[in-house]
ZADO-1210 file (C-alpha; in nm, 4 decimals, padded with zeros to 6 digits):
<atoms>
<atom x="11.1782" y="10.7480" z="08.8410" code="UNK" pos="1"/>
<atom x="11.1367" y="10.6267" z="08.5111" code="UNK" pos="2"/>
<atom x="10.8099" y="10.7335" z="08.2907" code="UNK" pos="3"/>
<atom x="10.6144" y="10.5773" z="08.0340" code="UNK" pos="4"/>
<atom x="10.3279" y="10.7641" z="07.7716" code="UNK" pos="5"/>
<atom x="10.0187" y="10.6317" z="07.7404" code="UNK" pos="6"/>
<atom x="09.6900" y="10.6514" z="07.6217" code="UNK" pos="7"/>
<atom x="09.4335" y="10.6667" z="07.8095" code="UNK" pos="8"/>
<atom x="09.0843" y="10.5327" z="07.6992" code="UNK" pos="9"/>
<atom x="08.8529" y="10.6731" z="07.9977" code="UNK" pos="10"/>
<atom x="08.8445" y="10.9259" z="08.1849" code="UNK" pos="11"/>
<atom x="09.0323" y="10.8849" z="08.5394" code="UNK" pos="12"/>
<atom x="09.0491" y="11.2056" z="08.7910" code="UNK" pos="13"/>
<atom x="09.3521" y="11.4091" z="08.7947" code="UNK" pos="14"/>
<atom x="09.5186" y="11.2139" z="08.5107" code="UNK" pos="15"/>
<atom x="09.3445" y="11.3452" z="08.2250" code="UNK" pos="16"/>
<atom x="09.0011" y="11.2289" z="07.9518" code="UNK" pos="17"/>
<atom x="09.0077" y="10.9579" z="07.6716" code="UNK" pos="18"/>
<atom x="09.2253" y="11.0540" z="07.4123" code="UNK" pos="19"/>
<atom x="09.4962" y="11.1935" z="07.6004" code="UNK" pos="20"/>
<atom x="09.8797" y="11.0891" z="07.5792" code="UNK" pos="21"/>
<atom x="09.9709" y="11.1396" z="07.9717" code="UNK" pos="22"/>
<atom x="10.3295" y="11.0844" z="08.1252" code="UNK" pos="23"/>
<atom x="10.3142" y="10.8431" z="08.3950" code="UNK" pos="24"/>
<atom x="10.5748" y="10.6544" z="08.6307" code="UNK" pos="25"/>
<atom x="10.5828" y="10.3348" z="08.4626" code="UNK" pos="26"/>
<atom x="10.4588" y="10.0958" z="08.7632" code="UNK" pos="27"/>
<atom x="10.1278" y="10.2787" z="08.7441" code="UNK" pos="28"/>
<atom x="10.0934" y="10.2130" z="08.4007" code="UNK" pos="29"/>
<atom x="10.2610" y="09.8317" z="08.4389" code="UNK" pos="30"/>
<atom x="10.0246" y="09.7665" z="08.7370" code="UNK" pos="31"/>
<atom x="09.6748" y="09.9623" z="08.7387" code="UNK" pos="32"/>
<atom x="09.5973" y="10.1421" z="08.3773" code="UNK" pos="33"/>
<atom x="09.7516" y="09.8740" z="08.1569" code="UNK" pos="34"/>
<atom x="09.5974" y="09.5426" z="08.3373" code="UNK" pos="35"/>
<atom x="09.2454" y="09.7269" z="08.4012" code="UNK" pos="36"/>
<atom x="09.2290" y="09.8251" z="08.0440" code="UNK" pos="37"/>
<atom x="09.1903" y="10.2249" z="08.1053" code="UNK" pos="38"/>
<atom x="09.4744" y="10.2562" z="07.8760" code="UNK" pos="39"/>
<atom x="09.6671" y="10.1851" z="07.5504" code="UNK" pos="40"/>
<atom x="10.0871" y="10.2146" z="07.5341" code="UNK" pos="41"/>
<atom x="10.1982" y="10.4871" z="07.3865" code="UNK" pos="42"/>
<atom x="10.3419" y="10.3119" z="07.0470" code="UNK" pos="43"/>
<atom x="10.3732" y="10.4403" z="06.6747" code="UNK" pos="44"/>
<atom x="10.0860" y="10.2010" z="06.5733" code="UNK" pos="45"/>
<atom x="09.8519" y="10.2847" z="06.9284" code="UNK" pos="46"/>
<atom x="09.9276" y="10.6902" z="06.8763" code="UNK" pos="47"/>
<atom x="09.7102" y="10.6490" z="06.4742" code="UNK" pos="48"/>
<atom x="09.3842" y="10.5333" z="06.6722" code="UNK" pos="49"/>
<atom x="09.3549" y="10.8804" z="06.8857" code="UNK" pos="50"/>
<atom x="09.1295" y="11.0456" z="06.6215" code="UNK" pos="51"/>
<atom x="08.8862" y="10.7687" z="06.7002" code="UNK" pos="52"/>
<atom x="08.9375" y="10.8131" z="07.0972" code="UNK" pos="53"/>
<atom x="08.9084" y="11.1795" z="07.0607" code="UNK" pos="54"/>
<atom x="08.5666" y="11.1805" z="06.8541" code="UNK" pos="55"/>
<atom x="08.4338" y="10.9866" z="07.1406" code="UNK" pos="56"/>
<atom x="08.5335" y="11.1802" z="07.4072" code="UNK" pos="57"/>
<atom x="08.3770" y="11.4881" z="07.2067" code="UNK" pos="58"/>
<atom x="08.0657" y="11.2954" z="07.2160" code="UNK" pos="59"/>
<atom x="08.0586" y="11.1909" z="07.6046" code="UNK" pos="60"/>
<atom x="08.1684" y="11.5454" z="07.6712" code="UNK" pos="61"/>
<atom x="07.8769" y="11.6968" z="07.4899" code="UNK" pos="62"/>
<atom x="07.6318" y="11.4953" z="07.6169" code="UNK" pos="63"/>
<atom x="07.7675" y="11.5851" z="07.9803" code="UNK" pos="64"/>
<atom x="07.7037" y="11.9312" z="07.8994" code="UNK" pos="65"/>
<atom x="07.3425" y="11.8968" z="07.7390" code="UNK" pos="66"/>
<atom x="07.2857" y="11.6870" z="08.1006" code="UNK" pos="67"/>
<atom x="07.4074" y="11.9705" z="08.3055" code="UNK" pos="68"/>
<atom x="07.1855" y="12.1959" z="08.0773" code="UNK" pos="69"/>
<atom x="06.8871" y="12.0035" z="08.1832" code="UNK" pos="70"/>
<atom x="06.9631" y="11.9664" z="08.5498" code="UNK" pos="71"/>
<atom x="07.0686" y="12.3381" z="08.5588" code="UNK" pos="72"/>
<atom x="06.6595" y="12.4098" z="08.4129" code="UNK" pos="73"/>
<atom x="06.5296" y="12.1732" z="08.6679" code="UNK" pos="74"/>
<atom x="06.7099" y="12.3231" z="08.9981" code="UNK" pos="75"/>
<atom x="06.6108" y="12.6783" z="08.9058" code="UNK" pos="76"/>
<atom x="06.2791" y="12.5397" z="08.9148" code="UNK" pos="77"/>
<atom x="06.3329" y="12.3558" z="09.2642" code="UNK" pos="78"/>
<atom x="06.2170" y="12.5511" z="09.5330" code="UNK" pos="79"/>
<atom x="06.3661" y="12.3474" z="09.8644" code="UNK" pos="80"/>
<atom x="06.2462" y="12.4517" z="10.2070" code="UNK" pos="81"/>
<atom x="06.3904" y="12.2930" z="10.5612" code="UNK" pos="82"/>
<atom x="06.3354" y="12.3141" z="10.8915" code="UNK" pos="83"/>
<atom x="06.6172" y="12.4725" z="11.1621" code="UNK" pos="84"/>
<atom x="06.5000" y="12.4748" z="11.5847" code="UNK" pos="85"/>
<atom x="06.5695" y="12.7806" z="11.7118" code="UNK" pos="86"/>
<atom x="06.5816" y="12.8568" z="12.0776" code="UNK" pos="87"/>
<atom x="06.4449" y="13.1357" z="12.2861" code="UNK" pos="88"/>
<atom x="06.7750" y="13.3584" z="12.2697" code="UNK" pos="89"/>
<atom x="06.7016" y="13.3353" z="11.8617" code="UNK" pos="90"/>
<atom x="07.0332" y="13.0919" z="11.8362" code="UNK" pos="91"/>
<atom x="06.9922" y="12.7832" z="11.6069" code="UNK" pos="92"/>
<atom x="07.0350" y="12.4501" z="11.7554" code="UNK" pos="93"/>
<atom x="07.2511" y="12.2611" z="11.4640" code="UNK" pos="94"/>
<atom x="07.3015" y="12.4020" z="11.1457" code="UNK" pos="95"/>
<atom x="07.2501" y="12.2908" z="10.7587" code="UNK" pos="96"/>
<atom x="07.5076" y="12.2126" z="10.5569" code="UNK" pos="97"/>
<atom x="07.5569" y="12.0990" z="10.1881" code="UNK" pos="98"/>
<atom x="07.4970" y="11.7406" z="10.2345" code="UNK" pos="99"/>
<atom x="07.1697" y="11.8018" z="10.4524" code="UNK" pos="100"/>
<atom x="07.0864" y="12.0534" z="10.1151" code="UNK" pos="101"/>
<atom x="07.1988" y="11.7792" z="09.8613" code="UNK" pos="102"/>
<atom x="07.0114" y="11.4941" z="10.0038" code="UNK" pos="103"/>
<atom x="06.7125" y="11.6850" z="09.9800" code="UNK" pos="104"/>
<atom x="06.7817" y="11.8348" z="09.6451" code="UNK" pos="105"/>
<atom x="06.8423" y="11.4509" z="09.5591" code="UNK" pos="106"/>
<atom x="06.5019" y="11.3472" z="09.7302" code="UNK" pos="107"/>
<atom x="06.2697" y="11.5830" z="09.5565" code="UNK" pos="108"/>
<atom x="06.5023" y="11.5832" z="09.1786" code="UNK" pos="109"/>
<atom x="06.6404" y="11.2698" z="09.1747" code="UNK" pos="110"/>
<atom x="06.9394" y="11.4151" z="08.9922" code="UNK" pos="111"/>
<atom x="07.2269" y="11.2962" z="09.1851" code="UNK" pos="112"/>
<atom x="07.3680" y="11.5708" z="09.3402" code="UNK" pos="113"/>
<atom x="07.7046" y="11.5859" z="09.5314" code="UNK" pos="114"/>
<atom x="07.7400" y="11.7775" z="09.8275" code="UNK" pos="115"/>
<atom x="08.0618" y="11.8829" z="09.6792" code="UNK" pos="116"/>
<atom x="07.8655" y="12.0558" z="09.3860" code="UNK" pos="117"/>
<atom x="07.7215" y="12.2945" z="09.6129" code="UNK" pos="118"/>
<atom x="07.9449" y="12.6231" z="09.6850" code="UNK" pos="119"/>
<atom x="07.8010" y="12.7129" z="10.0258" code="UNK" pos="120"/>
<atom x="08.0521" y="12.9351" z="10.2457" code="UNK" pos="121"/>
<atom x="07.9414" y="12.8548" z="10.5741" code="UNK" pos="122"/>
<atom x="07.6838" y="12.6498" z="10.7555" code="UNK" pos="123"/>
<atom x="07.2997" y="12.7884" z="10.7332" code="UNK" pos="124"/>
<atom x="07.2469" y="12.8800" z="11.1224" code="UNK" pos="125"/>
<atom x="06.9460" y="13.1499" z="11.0209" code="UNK" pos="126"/>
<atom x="06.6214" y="13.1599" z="10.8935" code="UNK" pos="127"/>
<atom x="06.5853" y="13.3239" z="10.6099" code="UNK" pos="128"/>
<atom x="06.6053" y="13.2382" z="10.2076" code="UNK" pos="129"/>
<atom x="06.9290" y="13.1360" z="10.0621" code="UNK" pos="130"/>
<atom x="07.0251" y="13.1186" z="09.6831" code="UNK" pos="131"/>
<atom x="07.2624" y="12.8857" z="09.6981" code="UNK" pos="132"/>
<atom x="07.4977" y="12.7846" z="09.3470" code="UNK" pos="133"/>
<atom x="07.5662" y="12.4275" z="09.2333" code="UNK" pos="134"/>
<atom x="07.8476" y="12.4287" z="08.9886" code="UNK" pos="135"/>
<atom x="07.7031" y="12.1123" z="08.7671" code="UNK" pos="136"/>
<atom x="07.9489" y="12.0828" z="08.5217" code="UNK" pos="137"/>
<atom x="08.2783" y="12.3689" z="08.4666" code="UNK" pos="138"/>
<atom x="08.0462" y="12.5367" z="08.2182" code="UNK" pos="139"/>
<atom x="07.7102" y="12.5300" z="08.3876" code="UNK" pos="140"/>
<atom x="07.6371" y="12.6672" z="08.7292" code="UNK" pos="141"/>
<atom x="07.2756" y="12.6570" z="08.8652" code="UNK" pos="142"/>
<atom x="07.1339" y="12.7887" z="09.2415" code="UNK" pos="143"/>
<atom x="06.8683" y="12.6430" z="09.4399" code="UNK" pos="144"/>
<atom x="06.7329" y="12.8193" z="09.6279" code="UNK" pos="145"/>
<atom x="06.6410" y="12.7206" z="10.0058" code="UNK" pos="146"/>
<atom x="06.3948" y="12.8888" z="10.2501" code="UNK" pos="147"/>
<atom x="06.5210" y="12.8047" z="10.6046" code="UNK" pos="148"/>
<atom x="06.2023" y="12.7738" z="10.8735" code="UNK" pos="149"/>
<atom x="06.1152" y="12.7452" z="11.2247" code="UNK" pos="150"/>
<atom x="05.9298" y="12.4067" z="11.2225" code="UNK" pos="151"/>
<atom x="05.5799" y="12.3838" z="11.3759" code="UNK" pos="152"/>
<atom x="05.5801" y="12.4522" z="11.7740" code="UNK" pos="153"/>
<atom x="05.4363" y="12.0992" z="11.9151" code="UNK" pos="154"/>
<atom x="05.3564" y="12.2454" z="12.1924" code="UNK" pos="155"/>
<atom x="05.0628" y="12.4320" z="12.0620" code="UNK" pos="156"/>
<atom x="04.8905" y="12.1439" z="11.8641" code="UNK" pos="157"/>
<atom x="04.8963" y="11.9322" z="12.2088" code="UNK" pos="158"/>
<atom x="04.7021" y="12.2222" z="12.3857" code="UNK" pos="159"/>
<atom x="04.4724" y="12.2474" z="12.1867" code="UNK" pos="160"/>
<atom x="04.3738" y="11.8841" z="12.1689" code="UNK" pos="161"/>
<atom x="04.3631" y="11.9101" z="12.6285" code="UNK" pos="162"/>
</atoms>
């Protein structure tokens, strides 16, 4: 297959940032980065205006990293707890997994987490507290932490009103 260079002007997943000068296959470039302006042709003239692509990615990137920075200050600060049934044998009915954790980490922060942020081994099926890391950015990691309860028994509260 034949390749082209280009430049790309964004950042696109697993091709590369702004700045970059990327070997593609030349219909990808012809018919999705070129027409969708996410990138320049490679050319003698195009290749002079990287400097100015590259002091702009430098500036996105750092203010990525100050945002991680801040989220990374809140989360520590976070203090998530959630609710697991748990039957008479002590075995949990249901679990918790990252995307139960990240839609309440996104509920009470607002900060937009992905349940693909969070590096959780296995599914919480046990009370207890869990420290749990969220990789933010590739140079910030945070944890949450998450205290896993037995909710309220409902049979007690209608007792007591008999």
């Amino acid at each position: 297959m034949a390749t082209v260079e280009v430049i790309l002007k964004e950042k696109i997943d697993g091709l590369g940032a702004e700045a970059d000068v990327v070997k593609v296959k030349r219909g990808f470039a012809r018919n999705f980065l070129l027409p969708q302006d996410r990138a320049y042709e490679a050319t003698p003239a195009n290749l002079r205006h990287v400097e100015q692509l590259k002091a702009d990615r430098a500036k996105r990137e750092a203010e990525e990293l100050a945002d991680a920075e801040n989220a990374a200050t809140k989360l520590k600060k976070l203090r998530l707890s959630m609710e697991l049934s748990i039957g008479q044998g002590g075995k949990a009915f249901g679990s918790i997994t990252t995307a139960d954790i990240a839609d309440l980490i996104n509920e009470k922060s607002k900060l937009g987490v992905d349940r693909h942020q969070l590096k959780l081994n296995k599914p919480i099926k046990s009370l207890g507290s869990y420290d749990i890391p969220v990789k933010l950015h590739p140079d910030v990691e945070a944890s949450v932490t998450v205290r896993v309860k037995a909710p309220e028994s409902e049979g007690s509260s209608e007792e007591a009103t008999d």
